[in-house]
C-alpha positions in Angstrom: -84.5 -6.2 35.9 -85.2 -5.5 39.4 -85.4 -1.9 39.1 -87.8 -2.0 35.7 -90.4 -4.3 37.9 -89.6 -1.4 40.7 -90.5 1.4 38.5 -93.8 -0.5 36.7 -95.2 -1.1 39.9 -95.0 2.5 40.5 -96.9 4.1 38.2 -94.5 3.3 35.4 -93.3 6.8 34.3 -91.1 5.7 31.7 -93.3 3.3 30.2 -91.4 -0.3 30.5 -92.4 -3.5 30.1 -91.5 -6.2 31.8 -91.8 -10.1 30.1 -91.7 -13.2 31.2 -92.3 -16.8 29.6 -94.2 -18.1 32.7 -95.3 -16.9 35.8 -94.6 -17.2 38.8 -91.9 -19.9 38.0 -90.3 -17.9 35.0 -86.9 -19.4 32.9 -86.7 -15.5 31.4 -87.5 -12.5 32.1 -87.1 -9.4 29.9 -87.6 -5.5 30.1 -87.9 -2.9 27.8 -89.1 0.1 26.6 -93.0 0.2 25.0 -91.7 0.2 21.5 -95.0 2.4 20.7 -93.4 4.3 23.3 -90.6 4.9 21.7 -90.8 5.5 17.7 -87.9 5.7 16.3 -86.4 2.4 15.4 -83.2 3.3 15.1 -82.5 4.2 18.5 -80.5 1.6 19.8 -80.7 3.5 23.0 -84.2 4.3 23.5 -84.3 0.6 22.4 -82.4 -1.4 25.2 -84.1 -4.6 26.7 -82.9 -5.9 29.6 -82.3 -10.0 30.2 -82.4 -12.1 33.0 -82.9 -15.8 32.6 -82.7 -19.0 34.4 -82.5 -21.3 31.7 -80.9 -20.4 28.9 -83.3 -23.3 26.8 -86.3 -21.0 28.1 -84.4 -17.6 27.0 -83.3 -19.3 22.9 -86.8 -20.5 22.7 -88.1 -16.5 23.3 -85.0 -15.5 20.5 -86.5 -17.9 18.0 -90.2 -18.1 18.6 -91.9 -14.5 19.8 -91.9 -11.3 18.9 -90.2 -9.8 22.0 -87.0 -8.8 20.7 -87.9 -6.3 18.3 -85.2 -7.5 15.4 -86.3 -4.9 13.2 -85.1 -2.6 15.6 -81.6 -1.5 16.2 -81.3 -2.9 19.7 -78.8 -2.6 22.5 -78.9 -5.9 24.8 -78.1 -5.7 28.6 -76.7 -8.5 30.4 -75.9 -7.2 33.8 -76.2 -3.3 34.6 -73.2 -1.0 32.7 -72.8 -3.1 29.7 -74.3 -4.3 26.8 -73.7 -4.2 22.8 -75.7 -3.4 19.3 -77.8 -5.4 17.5 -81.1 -5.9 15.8 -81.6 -4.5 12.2 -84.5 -2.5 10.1 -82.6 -2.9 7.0 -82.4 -5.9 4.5 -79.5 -8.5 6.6 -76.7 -7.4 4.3 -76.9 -4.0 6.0 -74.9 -3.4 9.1 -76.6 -3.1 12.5 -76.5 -0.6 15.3 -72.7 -0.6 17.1 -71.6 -1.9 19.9 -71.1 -0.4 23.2 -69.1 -2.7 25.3 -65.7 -3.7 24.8 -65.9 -7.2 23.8 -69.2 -8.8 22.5 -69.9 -10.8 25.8 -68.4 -8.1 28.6 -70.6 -8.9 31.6 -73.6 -10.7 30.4 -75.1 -14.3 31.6 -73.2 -17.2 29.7 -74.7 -18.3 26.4 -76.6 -14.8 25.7 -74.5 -13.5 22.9 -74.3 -17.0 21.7 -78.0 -17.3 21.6 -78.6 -14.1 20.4 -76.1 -14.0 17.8 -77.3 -17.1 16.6 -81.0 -15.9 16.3 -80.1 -13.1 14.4 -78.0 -15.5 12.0 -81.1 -17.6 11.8 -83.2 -14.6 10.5 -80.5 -13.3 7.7 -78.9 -10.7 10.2 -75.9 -9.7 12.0 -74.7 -8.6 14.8 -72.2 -6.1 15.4 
């Protein structure tokens, strides 16, 4: 997260974003890629959002209620720097979604964020894999 806010500050060359759900005494905070940036949806690559939050309450409550996480997307989630996994879904729900990339669906990520995200995605008809 650290090093998006780094790189928008100067100049921004590979056009990231960086969210927050208040400012300056944020819960979450969330990077990614312009998605008009970046067309294809299927890129779960191209398409990787980076999550830092404070309170997990504050982080489920940007899941369920904005548009931030693309889930129309295919998606790739990173918890800590290195790892990650798939997610996210342009298809109908019974589809299957991008794969993932880390061993194990919670390898080095905050506690409760696969939970919450999984979750979400459940909520809207999809899955995660």
């Amino acid at each position: 997260v650290l090093g998006t806010v780094m790189t928008v500050a100067r100049g921004n060359p590979a056009a990231h974003e960086v969210l927050v759900d208040s400012w300056p005494h944020f819960g979450v905070v969330l990077t990614r890629l312009r998605p008009e940036e970046h067309g294809d949806p299927g890129d779960f690559y191209a398409n990787q959002l980076t999550v830092y939050y404070r309170d997990e309450g504050a982080w489920r409550a940007l899941l369920g209620g904005t548009e931030a996480v693309g889930w129309t997307r295919a998606f790739q989630m990173q918890g800590k720097p290195g790892m990650g996994w798939g997610g996210g879904s342009g298809t109908p729900p019974s589809a299957r979604c991008a794969p993932a990339r880390a061993e194990g669906a919670a390898a080095g990520m905050q506690d409760g964020m696969y939970e919450a995200v999984r979750e979400a995605a459940e909520a809207k008809g999809l899955r995660l894999e």
